[in-house]
N, C-alpha and C positions, 0 to 999 in steps of 0.2 A: 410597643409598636416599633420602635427605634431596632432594639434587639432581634425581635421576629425581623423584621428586613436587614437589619447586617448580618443575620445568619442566614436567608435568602441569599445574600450579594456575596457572601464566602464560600459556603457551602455549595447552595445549588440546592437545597433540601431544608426540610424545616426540624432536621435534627440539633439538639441542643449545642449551643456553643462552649468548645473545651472554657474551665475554668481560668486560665491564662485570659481570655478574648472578654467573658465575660466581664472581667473585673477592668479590665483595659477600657472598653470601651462604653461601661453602660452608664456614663453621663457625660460622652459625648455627644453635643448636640447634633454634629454631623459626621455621622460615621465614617464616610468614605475619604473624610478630607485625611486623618491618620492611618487610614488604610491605604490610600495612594503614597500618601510619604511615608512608609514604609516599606512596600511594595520598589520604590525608587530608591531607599537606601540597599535594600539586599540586592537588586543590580547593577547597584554603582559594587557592593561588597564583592560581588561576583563575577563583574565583570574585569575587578581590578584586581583580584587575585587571580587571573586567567592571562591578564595583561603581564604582570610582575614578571613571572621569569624573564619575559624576552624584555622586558627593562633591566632586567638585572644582568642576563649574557651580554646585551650590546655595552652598560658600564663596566664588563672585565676588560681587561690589558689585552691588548693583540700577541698570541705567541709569536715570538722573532721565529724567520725560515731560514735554514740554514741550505743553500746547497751545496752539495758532495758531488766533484765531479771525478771522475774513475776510470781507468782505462781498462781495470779488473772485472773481478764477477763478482755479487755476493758472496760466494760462498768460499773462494779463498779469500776473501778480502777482510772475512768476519773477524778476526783477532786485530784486526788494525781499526777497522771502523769499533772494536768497542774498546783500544785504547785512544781512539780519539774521543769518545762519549766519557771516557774516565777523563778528560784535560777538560772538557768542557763540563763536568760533573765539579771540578776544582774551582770554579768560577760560580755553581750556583745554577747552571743549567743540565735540565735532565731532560729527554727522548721522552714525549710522551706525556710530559707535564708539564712543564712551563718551554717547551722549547717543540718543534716543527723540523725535521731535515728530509728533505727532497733527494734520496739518489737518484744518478746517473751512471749509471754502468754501460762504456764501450764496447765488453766482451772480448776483447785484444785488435780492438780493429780501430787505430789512429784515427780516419776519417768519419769516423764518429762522434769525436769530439767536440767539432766546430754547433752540428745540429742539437749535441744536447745541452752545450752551453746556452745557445740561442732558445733554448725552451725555458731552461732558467729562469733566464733575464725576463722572459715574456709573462712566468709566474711571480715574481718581482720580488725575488727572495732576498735578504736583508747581507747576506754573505757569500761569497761562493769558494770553498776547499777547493782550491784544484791540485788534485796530489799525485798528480802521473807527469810529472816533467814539464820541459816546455812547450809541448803541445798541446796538454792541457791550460797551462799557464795561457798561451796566445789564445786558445777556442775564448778564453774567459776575456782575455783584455780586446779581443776585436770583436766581440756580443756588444761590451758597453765598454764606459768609461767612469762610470759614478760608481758602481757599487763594490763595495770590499772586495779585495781576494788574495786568500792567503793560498801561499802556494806550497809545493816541494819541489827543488829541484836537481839534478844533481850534475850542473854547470854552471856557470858564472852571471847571472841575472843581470849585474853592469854592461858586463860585457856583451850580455843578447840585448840591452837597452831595456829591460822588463821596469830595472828602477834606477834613480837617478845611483847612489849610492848604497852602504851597506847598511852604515850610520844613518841616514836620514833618507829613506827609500823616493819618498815624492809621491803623487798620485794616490790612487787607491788602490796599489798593490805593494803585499810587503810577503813574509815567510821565511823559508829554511832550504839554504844552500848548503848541498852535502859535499859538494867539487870531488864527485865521486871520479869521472876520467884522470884524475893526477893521482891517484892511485891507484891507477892500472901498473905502473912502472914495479910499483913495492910487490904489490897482488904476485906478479912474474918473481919478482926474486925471493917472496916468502916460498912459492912454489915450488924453484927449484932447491931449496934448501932442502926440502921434504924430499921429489923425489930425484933420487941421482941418476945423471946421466940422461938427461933430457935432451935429448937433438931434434927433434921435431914439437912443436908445440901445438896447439890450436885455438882459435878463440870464434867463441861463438855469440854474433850480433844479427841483430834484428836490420836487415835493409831498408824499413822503412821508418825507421828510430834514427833522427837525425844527429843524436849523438854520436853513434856509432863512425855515421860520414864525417862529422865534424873533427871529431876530437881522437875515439876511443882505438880505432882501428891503425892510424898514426901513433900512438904512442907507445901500442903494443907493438908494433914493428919496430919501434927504434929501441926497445927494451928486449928485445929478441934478438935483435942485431948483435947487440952490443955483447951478449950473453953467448954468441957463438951459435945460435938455435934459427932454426926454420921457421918462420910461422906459417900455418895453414888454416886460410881462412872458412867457415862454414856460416849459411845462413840458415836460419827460421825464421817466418816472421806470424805465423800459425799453429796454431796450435798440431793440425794434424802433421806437420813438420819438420817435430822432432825427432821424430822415430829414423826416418830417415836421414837427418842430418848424423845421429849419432853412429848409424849403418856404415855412411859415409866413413866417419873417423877413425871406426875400426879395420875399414876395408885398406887406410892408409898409414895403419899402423904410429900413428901419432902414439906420445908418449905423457901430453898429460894435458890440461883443458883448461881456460881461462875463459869464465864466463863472463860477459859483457854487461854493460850498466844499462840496464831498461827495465821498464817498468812496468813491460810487459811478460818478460821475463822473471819479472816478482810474482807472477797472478799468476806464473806456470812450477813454481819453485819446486812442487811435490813431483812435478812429471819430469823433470827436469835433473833431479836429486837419483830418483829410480831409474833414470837410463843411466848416467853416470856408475853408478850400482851396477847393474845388470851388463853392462859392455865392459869393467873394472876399469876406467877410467880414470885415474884422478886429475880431480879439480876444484878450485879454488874460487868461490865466488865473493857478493858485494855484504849479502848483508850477514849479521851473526845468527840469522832465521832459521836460516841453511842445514849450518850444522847439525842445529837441535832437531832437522829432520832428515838425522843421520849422511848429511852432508861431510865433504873431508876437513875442510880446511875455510876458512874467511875470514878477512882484513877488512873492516867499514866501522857503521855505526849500528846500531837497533833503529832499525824500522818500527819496531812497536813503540820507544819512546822517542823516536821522531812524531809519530800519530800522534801520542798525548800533546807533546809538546805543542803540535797545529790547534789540535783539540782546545789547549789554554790561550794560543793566539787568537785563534774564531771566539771566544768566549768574552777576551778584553774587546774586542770591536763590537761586538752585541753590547759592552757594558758604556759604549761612548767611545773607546780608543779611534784616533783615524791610523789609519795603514801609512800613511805620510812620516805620522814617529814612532811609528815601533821599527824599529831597527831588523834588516835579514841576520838571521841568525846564522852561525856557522859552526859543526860541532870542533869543539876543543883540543877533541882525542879518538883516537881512534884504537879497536880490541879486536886484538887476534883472538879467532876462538878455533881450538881444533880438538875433534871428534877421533878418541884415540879407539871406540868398535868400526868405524869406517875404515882407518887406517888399518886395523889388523885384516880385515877382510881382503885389503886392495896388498896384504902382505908389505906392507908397507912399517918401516921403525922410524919411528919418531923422533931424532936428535935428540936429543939432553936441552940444546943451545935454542929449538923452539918450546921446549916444551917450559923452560925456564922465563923465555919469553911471554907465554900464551897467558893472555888474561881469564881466560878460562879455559879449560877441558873438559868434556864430555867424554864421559868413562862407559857409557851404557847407553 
């Protein structure tokens, strides 16, 4: 009777009970009491293998968020953001796996900077790259005041008041000062080594690139001065306005081009290289990028291992470092690189005395 009713109370039916149930059950005096406790272990088993994962995703590690703040685009910007993934790859962090970074892309428009720093801050991201100068640098340090930010710059960060010193920065902002305008003076005289007889010059800055006002546009005129040479100044500060600025320098018969420090001016390099080309201009720009895209001539550092190098500073503040002691870095040395298929196309011969000089050349 026992049986005939817990196959009732299972079933539903007076079909015979699998041999498992039979054997289980047939000298229990009451059925239902190890039917209920068992009935409760398979949804406690059930319910806790249902539960598990999201016990298991909330005890993983929070990935750190890195922000990228940028005055570029994507898509010229891609060779620098993946030497900065390679410095930050050198620490143990990778894109996508243990690590989170949020760009910002200005698109060349300065006043952009301030709002998407402030979104940043509002996603509350663990670091912020700010790698377009000190407009970027400032959108970052007047958002907040607590969270990392390693910068680039290519002025004097004491001097704009960004850190206390070189050696021992202070606050939570530290990074890599290129003191790119004190090389505007060399930039002029590498240039006219190259080509002879230069009497009119020209240099071309961004108006609304505070470098330019501050520093870059004084230094070239007294190194033009000095040199016997005209300067003639042109602006861009857009993209669509460079066509006609270069219009301009042909219509004035200028004799050869000294391109200004911005970094806005990085994120236009390819359109910038081709007018140069297309109007036989030559000139002399910041970084050794340039040339490799059949640029004539440049006196700086690599921008792509400047990126890693931020890449391995972002990477030690993720591991604990405070920005207070890591030191702004400064590069060491500086490589002339010059592009001797540009030079031949602008008909241009190359001295013996730079070419002896040149840390590098490009033959093709």
């Amino acid at each position: 009777m026992e049986l005939y009713y817990l196959r009732e109370r299972i079933s539903g039916s007076p079909t015979p009970l699998p041999p498992y149930a039979s054997k289980h059950y047939e000298l229990d005096p009451i059925p239902f009491r190890r039917l209920a406790m068992e009935r409760r272990e398979f949804v406690f088993l059930i319910g806790g293998s249902a539960a598990w994962p999201l016990v298991a995703r909330a005890q993983q590690t929070v990935k750190p968020v890195i922000g990228f703040l940028s005055i570029s685009s994507p898509g010229a910007h891609a060779p620098f953001v993946a030497a900065f993934n390679l410095g930050l790859k050198e620490l143990g962090f990778i894109e996508g796996q243990n690590l989170a970074i949020e760009y910002r892309w200005a698109e060349g428009q300065f006043d952009r900077l301030a709002a998407l720093a402030a979104d940043l801050i509002r996603r509350k991201v663990d670091v912020i790259a700010a790698v377009s100068g000190d407009v970027s640098i400032r959108a970052a340090m007047d958002a907040n005041s607590t969270i990392p930010v390693v910068f680039i710059t290519g002025s004097d960060p004491v001097r704009n008041g960004q850190v206390a010193s070189f050696a021992r920065p202070g606050g939570n902002v530290t990074g890599f000062s290129m003191i790119s305008n004190d090389l505007m003076s060399k930039r002029l005289e590498l240039l006219a080594e190259l080509v002879p007889k230069i009497s009119v010059v020209a240099l071309l800055v961004n108006p609304n690139y505070h470098g330019a006002r501050d520093g870059t546009i004084a230094l070239v005129q007294r190194a033009a001065t000095a040199k016997g040479m005209q300067l003639h100044l042109v602006n861009a500060s857009k993209e669509d306005e460079f066509e006609s600025a270069f219009a301009s320098l042909a219509r004035e018969k200028v004799d050869a081009l000294v391109v200004g420090t911005d970094p806005f001016f990085t994120s236009r390099r390819e359109q910038i290289v081709a007018l140069a080309s297309r109007y036989a201009l030559p000139a002399i720009y910041e970084w050794q990028e340039l040339p490799a895209a059949v640029g004539l001539i440049s006196y700086g550092t690599s921008l792509t291992t400047l990126y890693r190098d931020v890449g391995i500073y972002v990477g030690k503040v993720l591991k604990g470092a405070k920005p207070a002691d890591l030191p702004v870095q400064q590069p060491t040395g500086f490589e002339l690189v010059i592009n001797l298929k540009a030079a031949k196309a602008l008909g241009l011969v190359v001295p013996p005395t730079l070419l002896t000089a040149a840390d590098k050349v490009i033959e093709q």
